[in-house]
N, C-alpha and C positions, 0 to 999 in steps of 0.2 A: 674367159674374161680377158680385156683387153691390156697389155700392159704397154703403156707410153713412154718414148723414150723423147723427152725435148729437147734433145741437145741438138743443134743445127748441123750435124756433121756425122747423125746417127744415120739408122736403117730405116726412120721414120720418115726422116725427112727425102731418103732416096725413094721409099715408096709415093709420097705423095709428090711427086715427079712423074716417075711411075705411074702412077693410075691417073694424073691429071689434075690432082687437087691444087695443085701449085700452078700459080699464077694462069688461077681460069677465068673464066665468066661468070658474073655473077648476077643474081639476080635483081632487078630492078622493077618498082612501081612505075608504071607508067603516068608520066606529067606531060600538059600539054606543053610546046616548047617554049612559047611564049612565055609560059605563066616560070619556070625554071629560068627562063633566061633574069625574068626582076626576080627572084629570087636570089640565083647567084650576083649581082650586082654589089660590086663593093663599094664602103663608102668608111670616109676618114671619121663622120662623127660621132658613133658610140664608142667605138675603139677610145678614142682621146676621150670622150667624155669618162670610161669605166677605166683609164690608164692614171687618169690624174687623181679619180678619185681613190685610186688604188696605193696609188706612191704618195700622195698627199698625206693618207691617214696612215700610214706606214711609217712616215716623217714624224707627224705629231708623235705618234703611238712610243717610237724609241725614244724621242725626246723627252717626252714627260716620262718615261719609263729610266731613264738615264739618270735624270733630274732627282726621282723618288725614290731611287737604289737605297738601301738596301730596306726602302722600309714596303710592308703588306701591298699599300695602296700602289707599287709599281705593278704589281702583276697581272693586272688586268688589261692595261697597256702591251706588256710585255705578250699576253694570251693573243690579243689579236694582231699585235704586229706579227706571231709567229705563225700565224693561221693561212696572214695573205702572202710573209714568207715562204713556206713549206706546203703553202698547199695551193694557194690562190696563183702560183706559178705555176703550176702544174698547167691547169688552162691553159697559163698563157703561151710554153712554149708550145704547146699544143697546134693554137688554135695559129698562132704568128709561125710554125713549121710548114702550114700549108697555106699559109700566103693570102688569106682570108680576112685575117681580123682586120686589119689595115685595105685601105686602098693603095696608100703610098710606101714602096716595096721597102725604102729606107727605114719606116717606123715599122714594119713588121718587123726588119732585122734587127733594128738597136731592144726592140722586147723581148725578140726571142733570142739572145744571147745574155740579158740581164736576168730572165727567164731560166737558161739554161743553167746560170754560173749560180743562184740561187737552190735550180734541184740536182744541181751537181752530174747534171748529165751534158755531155760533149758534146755541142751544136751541131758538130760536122756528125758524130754517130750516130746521135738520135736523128737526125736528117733521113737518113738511109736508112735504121730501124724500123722508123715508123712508117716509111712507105713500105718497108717489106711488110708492115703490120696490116696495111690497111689490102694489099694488095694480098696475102694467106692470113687473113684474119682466124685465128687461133686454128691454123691448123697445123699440127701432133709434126716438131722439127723443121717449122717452113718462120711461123712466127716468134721474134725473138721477145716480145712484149705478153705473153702470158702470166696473168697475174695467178691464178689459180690454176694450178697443175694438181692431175688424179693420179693417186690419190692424194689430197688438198694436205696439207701441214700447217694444222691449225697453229702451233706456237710462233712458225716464222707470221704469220696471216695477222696474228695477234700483234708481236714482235714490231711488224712496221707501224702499226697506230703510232709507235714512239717513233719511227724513222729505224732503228734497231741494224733492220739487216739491208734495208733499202739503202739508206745513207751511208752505210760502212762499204759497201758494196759500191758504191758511186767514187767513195774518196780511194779505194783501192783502185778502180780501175784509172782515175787522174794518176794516182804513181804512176802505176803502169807504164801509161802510155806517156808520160813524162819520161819515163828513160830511153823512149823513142820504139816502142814496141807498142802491137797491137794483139788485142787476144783473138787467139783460132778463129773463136765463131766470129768475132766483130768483119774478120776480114772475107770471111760467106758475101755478109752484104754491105761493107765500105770498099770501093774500086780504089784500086791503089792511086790512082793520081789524086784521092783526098787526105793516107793516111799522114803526109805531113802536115794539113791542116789542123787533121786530130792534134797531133804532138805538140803541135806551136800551141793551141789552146791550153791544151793540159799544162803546159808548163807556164803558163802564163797565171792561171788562176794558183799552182803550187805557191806564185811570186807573191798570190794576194792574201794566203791562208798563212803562209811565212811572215807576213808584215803585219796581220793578223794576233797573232800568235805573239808577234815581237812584241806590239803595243800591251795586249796584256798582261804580259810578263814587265814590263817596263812600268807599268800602272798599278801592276799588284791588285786585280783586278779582272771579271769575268766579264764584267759589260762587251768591249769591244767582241766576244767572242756571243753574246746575246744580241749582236746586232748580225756579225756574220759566222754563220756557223753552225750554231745550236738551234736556232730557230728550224731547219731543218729535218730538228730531233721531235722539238717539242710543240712546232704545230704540223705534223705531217697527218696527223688524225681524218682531217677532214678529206683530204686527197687521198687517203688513202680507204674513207670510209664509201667515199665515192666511184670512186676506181674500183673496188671490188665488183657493185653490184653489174658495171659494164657487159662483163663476159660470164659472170660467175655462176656456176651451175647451169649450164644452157650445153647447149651440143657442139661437141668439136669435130674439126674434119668435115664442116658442110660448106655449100656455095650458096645458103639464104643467110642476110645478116637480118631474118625474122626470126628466125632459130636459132642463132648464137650473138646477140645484143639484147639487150633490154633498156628499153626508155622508162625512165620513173618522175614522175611531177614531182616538182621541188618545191619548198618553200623560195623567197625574194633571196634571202644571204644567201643562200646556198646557192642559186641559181648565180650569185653574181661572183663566188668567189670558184666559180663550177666551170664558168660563160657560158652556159646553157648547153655544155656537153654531157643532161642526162636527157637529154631526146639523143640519144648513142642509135637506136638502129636510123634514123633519120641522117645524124649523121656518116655512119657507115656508107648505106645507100649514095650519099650526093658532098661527099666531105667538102667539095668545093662551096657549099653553100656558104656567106658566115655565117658566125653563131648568133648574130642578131637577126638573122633571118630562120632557124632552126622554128621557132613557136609555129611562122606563117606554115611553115613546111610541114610541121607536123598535122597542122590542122586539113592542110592538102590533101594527105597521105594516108590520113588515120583508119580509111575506110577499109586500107589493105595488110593493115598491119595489126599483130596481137594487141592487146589494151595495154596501157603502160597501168606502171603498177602508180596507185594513188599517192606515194610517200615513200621517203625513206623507208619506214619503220616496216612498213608492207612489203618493201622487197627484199629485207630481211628477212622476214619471216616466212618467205617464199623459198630464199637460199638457201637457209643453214640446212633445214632438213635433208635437200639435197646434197649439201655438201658432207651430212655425215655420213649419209647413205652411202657415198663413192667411196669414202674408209674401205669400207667390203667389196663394194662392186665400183668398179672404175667407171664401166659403161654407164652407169646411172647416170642421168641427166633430167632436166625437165622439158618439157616441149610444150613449145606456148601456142595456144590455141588462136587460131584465127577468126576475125569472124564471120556471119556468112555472104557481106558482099565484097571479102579477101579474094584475090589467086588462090590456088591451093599450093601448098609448096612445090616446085617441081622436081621432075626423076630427072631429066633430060638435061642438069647443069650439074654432070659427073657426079650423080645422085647414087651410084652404088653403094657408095661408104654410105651415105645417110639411109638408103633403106635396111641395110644391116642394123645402122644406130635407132633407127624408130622403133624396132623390135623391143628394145630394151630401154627404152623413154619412159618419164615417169607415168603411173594410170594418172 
């Protein structure tokens, strides 16, 4: 059995160097170029249309929720402002990190740093995480964004529904990197002429959790800390219910993100506090696409790709058994079937690790 060491700075991450896993080639559906090029074509007006309607009802939502304190009828307000809080951010620094959601590169930036200061991750870090993410997409010491590591620990897993270890984790590494310090791994993949960008950040948002903090101690009162803060805690569920099914139980160490992605059809809310990042191998595949273009894409593509799972609740019930299973065996995975007018996975994109890994793939 295989045992994983994810630390960036392990023997895992010098092997997949090593053999080639890190920053290979990967495989691609073939599009004709034409039909990729309107595809990736960006445009100002869903972004602003699902931005306003985002920050609009986030507005109401505190509002009337501020207004109704401390009585029942607040907390419903309070439920959805913390949902497009703690979780509907998630998307968005996401999708505004690669420069996609927007046409115009200024309203990517002012989202994706109201975005970032929201899920409490550093614009300038996550910048350079998430390309390392997408570029060794869950592979064992290359990728620092692995939500599910073997074998899985169901309590932290559980734990972030509340924001628990994710959030506390986020505000420690603001200290941090407020006293003008950068952690080991961060400094793997941030090039040092960004890490004073990191700092000035960090210590800028310390200035806003400080003033934070000041008014509601001054007020004798939680609310200011219900508009920033907590929300973090208490709507991180959905992002986090989502983010699981991305990678989770699927094969690590491969170059097909047919093997280690999973697309799942959403319902409408979901999809919009999601932006359409559960078509995830589609995204993988062509991240340049936006995510208003992700549905056309899939429907392009689908003929080469495993079936997306119908629902949440299905891809659930797809994971967990996998994920018990890795309890005992690490190597457990599932391997999603293709179907028959797919590629077949190929050997020849530093496919030794994965034919080792298909030996041991679920029946």
């Amino acid at each position: 059995m295989t045992k994983r060491d994810y630390s960036l700075l392990g023997p895992d991450a010098r092997r997949a160097v090593e053999t080639g896993l890190a920053t290979a080639e990967w495989y691609h559906t073939e599009v004709p170029r034409k039909e990729m090029k309107a595809l990736m074509q960006r445009s100002d007006q869903p972004a602003i249309r699902d931005t306003f309607l985002l920050f609009g009802t986030m507005l109401v939502c505190a509002t009337a929720g501020w207004l109704l304190w401390p009585s029942f009828w607040s907390l419903p307000f309070w439920a959805v402002y913390g949902v497009f809080y703690g979780s509907a951010m998630d998307s968005r620094w996401h999708e505004c990190s690669h420069g996609t959601a927007f046409k115009t590169p200024w309203m990517n930036n002012l989202v994706y740093n109201i975005a970032c200061f929201c899920m409490i991750r550093n614009p300038h870090s996550w910048r350079w995480s998430h390309a390392r993410h997408h570029t060794d997409t869950y592979i064992v010491g290359r990728d620092p964004e692995i939500a599910i590591m073997r074998p899985p620990v169901f309590f932290k897993l559980i734990g972030n529904f509340f924001g628990i270890f994710d959030a506390w984790s986020g505000w420690g590494r603001m200290l941090l990197n407020a006293t003008g310090r950068l952690a080991p791994e961060e400094q793997t993949y941030i090039p040092q002429s960004e890490h004073h960008k990191v700092i000035r950040v960090a210590r800028l948002w310390c200035l806003i959790y400080a003033a934070t903090l000041a008014l509601a101690l001054w007020l004798g009162s939680i609310l200011p800390l219900m508009v920033i803060g907590l929300p973090r805690l208490y709507g991180a569920w959905h992002h986090v219910m989502t983010g699981l099914l991305q990678h989770g139980g699927l094969a690590d160490n491969v170059n097909d993100h047919r093997l280690n992605s999973r697309t799942v059809l959403m319902n409408r809310f979901s999809r919009f506090v999601y932006w359409n990042m559960n078509y995830h191998v589609e995204h993988h595949m062509f991240p340049m696409v936006p995510y208003h273009a992700l549905p056309k894409l899939h429907a392009l593509i689908r003929h080469d790709l495993p079936a997306p799972n119908r629902s949440i609740a299905e891809a659930f019930r797809e994971m967990w058994p996998v994920l018990r299973r890795q309890l005992a065996n690490e190597d457990h995975f599932l391997k999603r079937d293709l179907p028959p007018t797919a590629k077949p996975y190929r050997d020849d994109f530093h496919m030794a690790a994965l034919g080792a890994a298909l030996g041991t793939a679920a029946e």
